[in-house]
CHARMM-style PDB file with segment names, atoms N, HN, CA, C and O in Angstrom:
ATOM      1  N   UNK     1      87.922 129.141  95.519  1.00  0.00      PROA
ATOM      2  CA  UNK     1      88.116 127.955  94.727  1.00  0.00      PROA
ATOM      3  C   UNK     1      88.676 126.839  95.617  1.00  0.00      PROA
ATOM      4  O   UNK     1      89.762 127.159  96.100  1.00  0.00      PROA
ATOM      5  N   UNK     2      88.399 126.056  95.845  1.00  0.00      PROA
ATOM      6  HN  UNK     2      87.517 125.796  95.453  1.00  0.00      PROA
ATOM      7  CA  UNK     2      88.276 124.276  96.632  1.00  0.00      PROA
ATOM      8  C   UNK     2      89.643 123.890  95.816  1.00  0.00      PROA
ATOM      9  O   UNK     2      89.674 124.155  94.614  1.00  0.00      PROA
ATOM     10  N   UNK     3      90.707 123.308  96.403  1.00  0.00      PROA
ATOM     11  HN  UNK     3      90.681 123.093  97.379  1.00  0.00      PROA
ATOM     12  CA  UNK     3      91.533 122.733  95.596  1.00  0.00      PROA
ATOM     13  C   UNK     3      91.871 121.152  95.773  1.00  0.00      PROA
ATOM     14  O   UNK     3      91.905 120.737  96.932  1.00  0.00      PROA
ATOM     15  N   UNK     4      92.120 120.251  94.728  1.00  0.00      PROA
ATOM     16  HN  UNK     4      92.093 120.588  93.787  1.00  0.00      PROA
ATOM     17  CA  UNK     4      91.786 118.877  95.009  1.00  0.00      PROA
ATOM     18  C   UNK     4      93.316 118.808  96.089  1.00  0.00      PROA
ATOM     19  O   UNK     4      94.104 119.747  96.208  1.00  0.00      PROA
ATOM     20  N   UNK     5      93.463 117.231  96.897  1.00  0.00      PROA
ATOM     21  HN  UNK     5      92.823 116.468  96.800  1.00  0.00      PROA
ATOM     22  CA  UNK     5      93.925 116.824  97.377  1.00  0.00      PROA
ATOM     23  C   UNK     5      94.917 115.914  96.460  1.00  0.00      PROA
ATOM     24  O   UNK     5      94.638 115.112  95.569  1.00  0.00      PROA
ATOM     25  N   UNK     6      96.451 116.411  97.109  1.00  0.00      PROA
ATOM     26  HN  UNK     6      96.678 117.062  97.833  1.00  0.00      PROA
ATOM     27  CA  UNK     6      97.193 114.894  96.082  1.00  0.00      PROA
ATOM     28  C   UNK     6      97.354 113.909  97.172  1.00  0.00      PROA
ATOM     29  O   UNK     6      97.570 114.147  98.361  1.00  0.00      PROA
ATOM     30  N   UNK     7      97.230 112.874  96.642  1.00  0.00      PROA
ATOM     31  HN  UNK     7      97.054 112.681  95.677  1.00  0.00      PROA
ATOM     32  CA  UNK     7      97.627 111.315  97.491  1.00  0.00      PROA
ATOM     33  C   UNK     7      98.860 111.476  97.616  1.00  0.00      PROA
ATOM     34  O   UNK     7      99.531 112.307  97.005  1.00  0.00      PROA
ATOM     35  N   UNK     8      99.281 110.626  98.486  1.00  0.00      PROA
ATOM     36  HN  UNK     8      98.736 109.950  98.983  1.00  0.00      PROA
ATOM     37  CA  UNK     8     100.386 110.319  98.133  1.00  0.00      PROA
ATOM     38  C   UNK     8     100.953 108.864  97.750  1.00  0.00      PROA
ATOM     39  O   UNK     8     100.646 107.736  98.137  1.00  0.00      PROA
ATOM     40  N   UNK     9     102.160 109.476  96.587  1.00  0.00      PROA
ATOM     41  HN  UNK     9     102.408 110.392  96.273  1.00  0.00      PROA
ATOM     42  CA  UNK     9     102.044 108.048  95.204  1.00  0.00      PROA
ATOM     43  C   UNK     9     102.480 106.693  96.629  1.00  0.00      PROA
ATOM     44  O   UNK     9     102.128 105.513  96.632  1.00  0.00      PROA
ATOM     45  N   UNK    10     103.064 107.198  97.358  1.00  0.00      PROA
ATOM     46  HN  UNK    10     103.350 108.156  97.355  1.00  0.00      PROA
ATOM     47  CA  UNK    10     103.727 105.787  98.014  1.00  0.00      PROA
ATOM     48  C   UNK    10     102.927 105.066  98.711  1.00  0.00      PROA
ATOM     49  O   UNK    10     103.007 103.863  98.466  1.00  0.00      PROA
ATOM     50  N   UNK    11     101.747 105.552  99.951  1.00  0.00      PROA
ATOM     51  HN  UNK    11     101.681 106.530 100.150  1.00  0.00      PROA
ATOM     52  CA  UNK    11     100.791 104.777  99.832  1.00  0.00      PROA
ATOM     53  C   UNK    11      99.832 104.624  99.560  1.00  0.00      PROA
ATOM     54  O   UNK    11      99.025 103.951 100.202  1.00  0.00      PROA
ATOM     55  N   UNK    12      99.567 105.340  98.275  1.00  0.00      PROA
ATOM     56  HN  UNK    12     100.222 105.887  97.754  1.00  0.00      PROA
ATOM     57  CA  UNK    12      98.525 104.852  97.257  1.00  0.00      PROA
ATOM     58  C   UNK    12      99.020 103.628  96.604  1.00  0.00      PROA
ATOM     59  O   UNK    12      98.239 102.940  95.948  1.00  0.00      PROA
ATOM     60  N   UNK    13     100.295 103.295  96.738  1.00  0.00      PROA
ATOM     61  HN  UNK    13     100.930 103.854  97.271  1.00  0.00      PROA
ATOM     62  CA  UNK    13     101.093 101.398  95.725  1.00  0.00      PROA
ATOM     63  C   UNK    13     100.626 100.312  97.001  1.00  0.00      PROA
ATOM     64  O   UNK    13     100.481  99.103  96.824  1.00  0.00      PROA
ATOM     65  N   UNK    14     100.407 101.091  98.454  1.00  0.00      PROA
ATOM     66  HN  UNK    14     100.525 102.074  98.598  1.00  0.00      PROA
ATOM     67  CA  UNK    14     100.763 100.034  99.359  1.00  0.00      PROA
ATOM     68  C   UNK    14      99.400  99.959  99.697  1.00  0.00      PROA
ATOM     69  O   UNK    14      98.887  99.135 100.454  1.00  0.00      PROA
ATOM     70  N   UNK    15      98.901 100.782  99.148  1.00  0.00      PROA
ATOM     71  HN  UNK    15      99.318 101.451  98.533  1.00  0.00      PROA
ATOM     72  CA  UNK    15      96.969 100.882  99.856  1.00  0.00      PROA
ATOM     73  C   UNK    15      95.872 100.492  99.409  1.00  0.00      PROA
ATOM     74  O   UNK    15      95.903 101.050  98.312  1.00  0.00      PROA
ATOM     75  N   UNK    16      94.494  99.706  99.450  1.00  0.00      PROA
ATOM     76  HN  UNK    16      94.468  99.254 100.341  1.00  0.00      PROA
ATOM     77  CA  UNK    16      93.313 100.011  98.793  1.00  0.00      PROA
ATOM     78  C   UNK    16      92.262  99.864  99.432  1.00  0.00      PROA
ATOM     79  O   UNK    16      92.104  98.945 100.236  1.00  0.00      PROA
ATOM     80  N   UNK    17      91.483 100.651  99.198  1.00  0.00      PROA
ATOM     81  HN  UNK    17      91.611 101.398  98.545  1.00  0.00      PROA
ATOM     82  CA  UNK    17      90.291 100.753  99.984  1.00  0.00      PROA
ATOM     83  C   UNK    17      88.912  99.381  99.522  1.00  0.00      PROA
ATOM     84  O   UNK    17      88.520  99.373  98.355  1.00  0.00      PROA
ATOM     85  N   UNK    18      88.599  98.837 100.050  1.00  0.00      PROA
ATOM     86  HN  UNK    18      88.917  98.844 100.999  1.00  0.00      PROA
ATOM     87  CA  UNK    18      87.514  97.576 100.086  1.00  0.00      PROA
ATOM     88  C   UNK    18      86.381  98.455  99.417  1.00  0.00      PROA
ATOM     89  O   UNK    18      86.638  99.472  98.773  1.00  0.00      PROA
ATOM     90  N   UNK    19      85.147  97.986  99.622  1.00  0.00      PROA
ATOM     91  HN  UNK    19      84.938  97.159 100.145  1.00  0.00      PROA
ATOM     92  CA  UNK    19      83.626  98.519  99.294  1.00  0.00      PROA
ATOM     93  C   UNK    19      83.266  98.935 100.739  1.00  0.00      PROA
ATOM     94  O   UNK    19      82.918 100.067 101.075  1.00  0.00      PROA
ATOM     95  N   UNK    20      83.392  97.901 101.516  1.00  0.00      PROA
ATOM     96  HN  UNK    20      83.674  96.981 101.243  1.00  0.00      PROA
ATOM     97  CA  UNK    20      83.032  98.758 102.669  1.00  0.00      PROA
ATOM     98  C   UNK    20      83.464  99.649 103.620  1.00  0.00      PROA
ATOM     99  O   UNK    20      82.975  99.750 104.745  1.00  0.00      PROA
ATOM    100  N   UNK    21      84.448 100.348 103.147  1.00  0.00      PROA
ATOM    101  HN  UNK    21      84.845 100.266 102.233  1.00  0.00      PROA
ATOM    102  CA  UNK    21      85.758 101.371 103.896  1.00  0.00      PROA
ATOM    103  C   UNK    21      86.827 100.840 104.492  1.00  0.00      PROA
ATOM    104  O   UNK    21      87.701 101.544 104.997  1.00  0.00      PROA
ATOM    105  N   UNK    22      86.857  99.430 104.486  1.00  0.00      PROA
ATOM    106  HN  UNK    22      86.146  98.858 104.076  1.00  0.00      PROA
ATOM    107  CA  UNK    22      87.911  98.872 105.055  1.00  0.00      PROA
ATOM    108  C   UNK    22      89.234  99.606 104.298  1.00  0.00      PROA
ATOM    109  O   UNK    22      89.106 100.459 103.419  1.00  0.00      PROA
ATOM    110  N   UNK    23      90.256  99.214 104.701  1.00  0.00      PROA
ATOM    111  HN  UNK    23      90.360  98.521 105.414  1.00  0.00      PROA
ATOM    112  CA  UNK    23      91.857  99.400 103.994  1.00  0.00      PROA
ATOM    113  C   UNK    23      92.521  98.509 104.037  1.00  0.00      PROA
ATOM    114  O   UNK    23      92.889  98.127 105.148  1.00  0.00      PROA
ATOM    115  N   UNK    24      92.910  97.873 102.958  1.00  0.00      PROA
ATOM    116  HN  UNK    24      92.610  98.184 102.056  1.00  0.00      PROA
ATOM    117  CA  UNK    24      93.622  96.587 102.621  1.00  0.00      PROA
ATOM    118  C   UNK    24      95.527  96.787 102.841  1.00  0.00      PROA
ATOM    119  O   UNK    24      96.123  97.795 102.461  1.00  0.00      PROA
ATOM    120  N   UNK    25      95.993  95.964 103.308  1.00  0.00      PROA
ATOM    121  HN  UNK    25      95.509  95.145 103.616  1.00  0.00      PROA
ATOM    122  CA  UNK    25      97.271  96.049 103.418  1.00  0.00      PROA
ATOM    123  C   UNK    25      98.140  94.925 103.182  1.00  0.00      PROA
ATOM    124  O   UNK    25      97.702  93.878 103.660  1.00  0.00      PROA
ATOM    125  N   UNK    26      99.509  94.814 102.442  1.00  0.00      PROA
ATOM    126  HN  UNK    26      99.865  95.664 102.054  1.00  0.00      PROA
ATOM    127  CA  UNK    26     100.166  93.718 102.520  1.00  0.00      PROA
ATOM    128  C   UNK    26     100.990  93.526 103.713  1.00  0.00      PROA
ATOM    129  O   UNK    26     100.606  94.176 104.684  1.00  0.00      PROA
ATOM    130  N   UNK    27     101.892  92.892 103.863  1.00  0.00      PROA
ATOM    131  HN  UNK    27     102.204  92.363 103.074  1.00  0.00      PROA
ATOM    132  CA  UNK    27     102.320  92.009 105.240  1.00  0.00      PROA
ATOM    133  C   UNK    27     103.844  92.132 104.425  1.00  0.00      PROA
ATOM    134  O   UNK    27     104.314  91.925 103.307  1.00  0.00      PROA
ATOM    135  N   UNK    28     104.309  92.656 105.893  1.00  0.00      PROA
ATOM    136  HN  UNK    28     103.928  92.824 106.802  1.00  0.00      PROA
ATOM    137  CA  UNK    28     105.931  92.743 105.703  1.00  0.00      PROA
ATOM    138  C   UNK    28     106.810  91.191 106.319  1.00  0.00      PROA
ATOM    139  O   UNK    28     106.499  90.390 107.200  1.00  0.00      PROA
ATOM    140  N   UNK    29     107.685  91.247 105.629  1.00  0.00      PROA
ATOM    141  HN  UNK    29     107.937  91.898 104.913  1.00  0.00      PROA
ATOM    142  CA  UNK    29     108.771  90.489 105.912  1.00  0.00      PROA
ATOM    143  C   UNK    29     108.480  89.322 105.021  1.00  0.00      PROA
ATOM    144  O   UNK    29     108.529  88.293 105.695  1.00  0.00      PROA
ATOM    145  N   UNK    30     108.248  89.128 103.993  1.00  0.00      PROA
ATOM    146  HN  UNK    30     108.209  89.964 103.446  1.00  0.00      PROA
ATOM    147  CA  UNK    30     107.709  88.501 103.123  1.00  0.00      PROA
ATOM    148  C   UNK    30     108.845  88.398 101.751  1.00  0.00      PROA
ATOM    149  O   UNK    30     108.806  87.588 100.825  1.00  0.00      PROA
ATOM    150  N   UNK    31     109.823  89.492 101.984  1.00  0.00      PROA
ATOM    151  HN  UNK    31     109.854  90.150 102.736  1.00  0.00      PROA
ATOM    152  CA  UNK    31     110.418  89.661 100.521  1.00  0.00      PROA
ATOM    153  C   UNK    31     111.831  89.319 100.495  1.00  0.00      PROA
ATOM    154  O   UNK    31     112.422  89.688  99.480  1.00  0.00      PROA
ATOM    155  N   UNK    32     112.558  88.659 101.433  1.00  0.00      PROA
ATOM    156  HN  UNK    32     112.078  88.359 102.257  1.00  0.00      PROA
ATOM    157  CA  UNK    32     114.058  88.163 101.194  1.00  0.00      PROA
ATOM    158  C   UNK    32     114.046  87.203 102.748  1.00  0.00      PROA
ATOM    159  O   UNK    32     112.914  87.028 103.198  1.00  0.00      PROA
ATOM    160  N   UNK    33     114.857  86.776 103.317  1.00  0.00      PROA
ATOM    161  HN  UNK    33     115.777  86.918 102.951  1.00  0.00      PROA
ATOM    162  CA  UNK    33     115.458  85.578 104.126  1.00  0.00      PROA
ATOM    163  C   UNK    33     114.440  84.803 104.776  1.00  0.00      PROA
ATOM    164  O   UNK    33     114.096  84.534 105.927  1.00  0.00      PROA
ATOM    165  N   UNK    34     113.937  84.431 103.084  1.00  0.00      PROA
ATOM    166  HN  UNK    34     114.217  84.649 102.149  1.00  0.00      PROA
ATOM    167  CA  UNK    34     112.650  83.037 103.068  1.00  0.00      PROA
ATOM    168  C   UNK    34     113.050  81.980 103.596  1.00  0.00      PROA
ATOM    169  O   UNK    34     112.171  81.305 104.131  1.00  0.00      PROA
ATOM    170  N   UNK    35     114.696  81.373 103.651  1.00  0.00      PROA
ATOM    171  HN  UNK    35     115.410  81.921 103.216  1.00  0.00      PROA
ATOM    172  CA  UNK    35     114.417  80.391 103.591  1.00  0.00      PROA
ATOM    173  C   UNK    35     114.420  79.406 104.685  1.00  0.00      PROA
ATOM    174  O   UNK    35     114.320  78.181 104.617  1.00  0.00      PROA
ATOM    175  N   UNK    36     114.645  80.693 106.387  1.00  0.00      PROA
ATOM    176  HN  UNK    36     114.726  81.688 106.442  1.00  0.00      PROA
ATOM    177  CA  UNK    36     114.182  80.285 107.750  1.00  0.00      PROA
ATOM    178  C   UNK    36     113.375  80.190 107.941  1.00  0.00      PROA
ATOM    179  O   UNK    36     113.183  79.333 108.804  1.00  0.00      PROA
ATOM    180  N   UNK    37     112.006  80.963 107.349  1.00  0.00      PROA
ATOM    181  HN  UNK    37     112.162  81.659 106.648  1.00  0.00      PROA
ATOM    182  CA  UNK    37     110.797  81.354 107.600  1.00  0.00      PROA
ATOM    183  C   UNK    37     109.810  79.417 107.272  1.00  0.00      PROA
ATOM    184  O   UNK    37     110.201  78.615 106.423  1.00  0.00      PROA
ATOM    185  N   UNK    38     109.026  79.265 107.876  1.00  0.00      PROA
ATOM    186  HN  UNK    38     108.709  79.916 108.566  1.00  0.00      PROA
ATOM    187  CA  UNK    38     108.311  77.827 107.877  1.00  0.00      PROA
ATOM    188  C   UNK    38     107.426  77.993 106.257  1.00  0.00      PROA
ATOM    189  O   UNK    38     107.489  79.179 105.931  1.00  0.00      PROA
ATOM    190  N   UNK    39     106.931  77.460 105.582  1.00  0.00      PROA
ATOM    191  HN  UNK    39     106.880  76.497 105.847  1.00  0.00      PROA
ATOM    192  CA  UNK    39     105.978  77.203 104.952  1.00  0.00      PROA
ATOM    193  C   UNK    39     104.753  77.828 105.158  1.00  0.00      PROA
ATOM    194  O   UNK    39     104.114  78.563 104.405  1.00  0.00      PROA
ATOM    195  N   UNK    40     104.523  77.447 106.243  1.00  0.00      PROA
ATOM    196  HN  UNK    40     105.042  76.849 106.855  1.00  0.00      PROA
ATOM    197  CA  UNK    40     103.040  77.948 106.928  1.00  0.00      PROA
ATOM    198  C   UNK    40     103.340  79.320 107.045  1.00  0.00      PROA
ATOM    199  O   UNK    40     102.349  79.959 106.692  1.00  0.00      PROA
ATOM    200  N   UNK    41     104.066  79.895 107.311  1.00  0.00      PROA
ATOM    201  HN  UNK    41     104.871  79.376 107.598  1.00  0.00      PROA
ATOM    202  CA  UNK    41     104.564  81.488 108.030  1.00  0.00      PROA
ATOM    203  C   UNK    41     104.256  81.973 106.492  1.00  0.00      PROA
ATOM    204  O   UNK    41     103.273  82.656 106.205  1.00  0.00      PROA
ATOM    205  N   UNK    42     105.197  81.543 105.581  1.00  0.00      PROA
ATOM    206  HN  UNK    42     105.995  80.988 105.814  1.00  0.00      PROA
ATOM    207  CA  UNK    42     105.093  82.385 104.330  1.00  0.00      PROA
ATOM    208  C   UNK    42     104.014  82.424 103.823  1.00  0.00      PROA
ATOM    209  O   UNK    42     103.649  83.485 103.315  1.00  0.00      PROA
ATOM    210  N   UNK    43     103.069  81.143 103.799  1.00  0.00      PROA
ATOM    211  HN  UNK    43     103.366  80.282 104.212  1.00  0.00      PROA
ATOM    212  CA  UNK    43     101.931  81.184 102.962  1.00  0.00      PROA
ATOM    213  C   UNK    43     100.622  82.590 103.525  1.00  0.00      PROA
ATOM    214  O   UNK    43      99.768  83.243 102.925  1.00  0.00      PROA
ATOM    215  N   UNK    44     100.992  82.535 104.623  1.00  0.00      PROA
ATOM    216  HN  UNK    44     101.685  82.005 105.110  1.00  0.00      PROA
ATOM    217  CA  UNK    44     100.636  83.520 105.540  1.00  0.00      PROA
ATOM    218  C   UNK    44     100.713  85.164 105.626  1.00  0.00      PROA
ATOM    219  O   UNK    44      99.982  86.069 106.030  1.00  0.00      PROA
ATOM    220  N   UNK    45     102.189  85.020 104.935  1.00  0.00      PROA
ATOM    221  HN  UNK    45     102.782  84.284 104.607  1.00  0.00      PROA
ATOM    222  CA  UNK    45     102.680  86.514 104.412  1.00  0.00      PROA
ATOM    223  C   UNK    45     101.823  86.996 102.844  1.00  0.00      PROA
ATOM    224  O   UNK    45     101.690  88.146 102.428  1.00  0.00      PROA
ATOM    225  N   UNK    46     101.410  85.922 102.295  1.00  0.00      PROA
ATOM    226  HN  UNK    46     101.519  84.987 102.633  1.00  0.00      PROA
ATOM    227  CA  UNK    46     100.647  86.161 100.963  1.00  0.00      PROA
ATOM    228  C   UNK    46      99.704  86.727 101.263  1.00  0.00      PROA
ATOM    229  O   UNK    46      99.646  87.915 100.945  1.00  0.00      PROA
ATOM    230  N   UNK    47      99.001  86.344 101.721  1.00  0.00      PROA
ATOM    231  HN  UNK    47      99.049  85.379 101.979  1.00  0.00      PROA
ATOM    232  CA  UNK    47      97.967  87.010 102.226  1.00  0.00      PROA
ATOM    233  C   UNK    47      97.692  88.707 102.924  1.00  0.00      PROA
ATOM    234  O   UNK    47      98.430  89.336 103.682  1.00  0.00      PROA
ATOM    235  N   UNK    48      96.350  89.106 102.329  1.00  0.00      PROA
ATOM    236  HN  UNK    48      95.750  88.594 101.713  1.00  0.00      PROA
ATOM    237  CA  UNK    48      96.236  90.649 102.513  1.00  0.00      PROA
ATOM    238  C   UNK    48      95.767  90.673 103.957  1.00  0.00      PROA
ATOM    239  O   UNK    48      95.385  89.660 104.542  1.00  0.00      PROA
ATOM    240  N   UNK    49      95.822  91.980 104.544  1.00  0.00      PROA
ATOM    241  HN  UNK    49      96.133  92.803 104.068  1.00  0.00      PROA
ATOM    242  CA  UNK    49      95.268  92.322 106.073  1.00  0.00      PROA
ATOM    243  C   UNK    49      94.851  93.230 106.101  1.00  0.00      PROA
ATOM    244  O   UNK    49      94.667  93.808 105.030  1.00  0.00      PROA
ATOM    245  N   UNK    50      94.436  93.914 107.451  1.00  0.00      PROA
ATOM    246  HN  UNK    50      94.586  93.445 108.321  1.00  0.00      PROA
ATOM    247  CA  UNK    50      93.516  95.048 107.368  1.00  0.00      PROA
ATOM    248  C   UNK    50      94.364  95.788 107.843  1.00  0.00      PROA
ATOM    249  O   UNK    50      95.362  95.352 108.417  1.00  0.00      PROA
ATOM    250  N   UNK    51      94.062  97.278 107.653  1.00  0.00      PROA
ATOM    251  HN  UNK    51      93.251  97.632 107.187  1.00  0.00      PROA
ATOM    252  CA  UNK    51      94.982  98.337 108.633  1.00  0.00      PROA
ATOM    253  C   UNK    51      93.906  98.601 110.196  1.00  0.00      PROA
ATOM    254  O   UNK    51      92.686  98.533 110.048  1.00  0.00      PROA
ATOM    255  N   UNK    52      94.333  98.812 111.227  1.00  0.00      PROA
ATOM    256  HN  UNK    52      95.324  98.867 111.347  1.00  0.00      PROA
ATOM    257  CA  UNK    52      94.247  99.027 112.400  1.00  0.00      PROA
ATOM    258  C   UNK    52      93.340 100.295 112.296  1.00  0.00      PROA
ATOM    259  O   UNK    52      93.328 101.150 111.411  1.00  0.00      PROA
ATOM    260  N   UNK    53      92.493 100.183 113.568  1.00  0.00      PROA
ATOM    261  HN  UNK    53      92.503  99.488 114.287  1.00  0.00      PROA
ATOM    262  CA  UNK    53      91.482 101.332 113.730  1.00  0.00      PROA
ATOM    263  C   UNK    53      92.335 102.793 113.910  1.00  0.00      PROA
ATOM    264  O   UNK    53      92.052 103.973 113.701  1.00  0.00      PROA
ATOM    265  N   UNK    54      93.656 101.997 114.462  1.00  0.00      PROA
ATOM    266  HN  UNK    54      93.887 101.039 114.632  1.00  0.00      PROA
ATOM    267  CA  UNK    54      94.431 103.123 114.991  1.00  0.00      PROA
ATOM    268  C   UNK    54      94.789 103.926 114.559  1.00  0.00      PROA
ATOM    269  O   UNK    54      94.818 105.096 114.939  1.00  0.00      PROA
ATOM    270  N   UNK    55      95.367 103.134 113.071  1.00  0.00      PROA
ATOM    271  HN  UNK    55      95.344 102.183 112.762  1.00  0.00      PROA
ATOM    272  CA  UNK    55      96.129 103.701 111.969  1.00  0.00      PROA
ATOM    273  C   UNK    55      95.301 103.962 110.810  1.00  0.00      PROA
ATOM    274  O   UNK    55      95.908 104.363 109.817  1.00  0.00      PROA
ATOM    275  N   UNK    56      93.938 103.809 110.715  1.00  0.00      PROA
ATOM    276  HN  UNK    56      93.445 103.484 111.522  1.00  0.00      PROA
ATOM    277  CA  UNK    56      92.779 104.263 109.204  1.00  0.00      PROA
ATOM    278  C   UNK    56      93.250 105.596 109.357  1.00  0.00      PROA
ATOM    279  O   UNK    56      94.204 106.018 108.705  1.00  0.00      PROA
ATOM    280  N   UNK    57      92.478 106.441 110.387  1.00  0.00      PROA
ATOM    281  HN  UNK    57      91.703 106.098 110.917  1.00  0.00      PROA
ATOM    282  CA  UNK    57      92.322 107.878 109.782  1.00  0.00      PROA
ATOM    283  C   UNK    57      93.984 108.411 109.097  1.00  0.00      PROA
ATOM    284  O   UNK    57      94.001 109.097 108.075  1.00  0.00      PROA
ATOM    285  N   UNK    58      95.360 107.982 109.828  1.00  0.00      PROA
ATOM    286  HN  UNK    58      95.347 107.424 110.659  1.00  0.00      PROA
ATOM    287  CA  UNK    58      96.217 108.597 109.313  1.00  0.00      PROA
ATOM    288  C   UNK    58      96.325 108.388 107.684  1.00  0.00      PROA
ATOM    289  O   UNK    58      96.650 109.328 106.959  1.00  0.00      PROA
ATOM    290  N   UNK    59      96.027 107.087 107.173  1.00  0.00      PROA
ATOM    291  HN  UNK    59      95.763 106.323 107.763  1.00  0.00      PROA
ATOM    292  CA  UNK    59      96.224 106.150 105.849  1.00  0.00      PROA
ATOM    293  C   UNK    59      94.875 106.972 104.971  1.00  0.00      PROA
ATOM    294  O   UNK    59      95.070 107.111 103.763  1.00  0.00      PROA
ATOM    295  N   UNK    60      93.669 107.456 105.481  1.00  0.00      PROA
ATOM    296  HN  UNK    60      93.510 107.343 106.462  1.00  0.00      PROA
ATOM    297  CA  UNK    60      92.925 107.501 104.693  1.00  0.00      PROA
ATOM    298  C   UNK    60      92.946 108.986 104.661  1.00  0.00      PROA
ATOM    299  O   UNK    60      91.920 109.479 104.193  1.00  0.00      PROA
ATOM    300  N   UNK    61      93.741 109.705 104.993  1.00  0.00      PROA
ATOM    301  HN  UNK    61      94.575 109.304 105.374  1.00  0.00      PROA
ATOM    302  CA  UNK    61      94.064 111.404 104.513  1.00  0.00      PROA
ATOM    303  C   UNK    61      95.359 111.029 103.702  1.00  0.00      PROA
ATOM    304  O   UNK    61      95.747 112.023 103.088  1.00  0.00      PROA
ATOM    305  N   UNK    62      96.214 109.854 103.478  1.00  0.00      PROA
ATOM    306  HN  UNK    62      95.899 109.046 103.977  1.00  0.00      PROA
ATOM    307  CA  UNK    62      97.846 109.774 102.759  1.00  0.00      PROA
ATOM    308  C   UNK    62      96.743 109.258 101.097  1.00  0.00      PROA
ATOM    309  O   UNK    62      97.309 109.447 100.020  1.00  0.00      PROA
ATOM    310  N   UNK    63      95.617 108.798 101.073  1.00  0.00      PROA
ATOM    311  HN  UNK    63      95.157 108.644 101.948  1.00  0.00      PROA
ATOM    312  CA  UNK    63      94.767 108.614  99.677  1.00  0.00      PROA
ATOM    313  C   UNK    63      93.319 108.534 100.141  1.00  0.00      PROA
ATOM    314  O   UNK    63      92.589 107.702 100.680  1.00  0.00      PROA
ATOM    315  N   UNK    64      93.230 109.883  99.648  1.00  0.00      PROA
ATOM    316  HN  UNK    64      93.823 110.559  99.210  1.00  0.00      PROA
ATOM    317  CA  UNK    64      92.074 110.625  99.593  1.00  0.00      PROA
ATOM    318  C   UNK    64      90.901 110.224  98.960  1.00  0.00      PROA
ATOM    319  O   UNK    64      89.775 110.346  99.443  1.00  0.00      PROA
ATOM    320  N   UNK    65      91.226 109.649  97.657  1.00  0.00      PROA
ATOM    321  HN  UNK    65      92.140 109.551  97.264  1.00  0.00      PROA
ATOM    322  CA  UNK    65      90.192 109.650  96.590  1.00  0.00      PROA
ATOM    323  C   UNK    65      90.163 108.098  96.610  1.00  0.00      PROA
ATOM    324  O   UNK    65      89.513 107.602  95.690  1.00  0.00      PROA
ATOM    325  N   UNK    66      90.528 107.559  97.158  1.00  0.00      PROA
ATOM    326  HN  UNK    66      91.056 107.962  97.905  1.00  0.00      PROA
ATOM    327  CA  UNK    66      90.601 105.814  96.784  1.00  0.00      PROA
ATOM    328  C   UNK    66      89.388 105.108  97.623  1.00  0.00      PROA
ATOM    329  OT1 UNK    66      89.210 103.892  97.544  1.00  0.00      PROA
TER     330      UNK     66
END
């Protein structure tokens, strides 16, 4: 008997997979001592990114099914 895989819940909140296998990621330093940070810098932190070739395979065995 094959048994399913669990994700895991923590970066399955921080993770999602695109259509084309990419892996979507948010951008740290974004969430408290805004108010050194420039305008431009923050608007910058809004924004999603990709995860690294380096780092897919580890991220895409932590959510399996996504």
């Amino acid at each position: 008997m094959k048994m399913k895989l669990k994700s895991h819940r923590g970066a399955a909140k921080r993770f999602k997979t695109t259509g084309s296998g990419k892996i979507k990621r948010g951008h740290a330093y974004g969430s408290h001592l805004l108010t050194s940070k420039s305008p431009k810098r923050k608007n910058n932190l809004k924004k999603t990114g990709t995860v690294s070739d380096a780092d897919h395979a580890v991220i895409k065995r932590l959510i399996p099914y996504s």
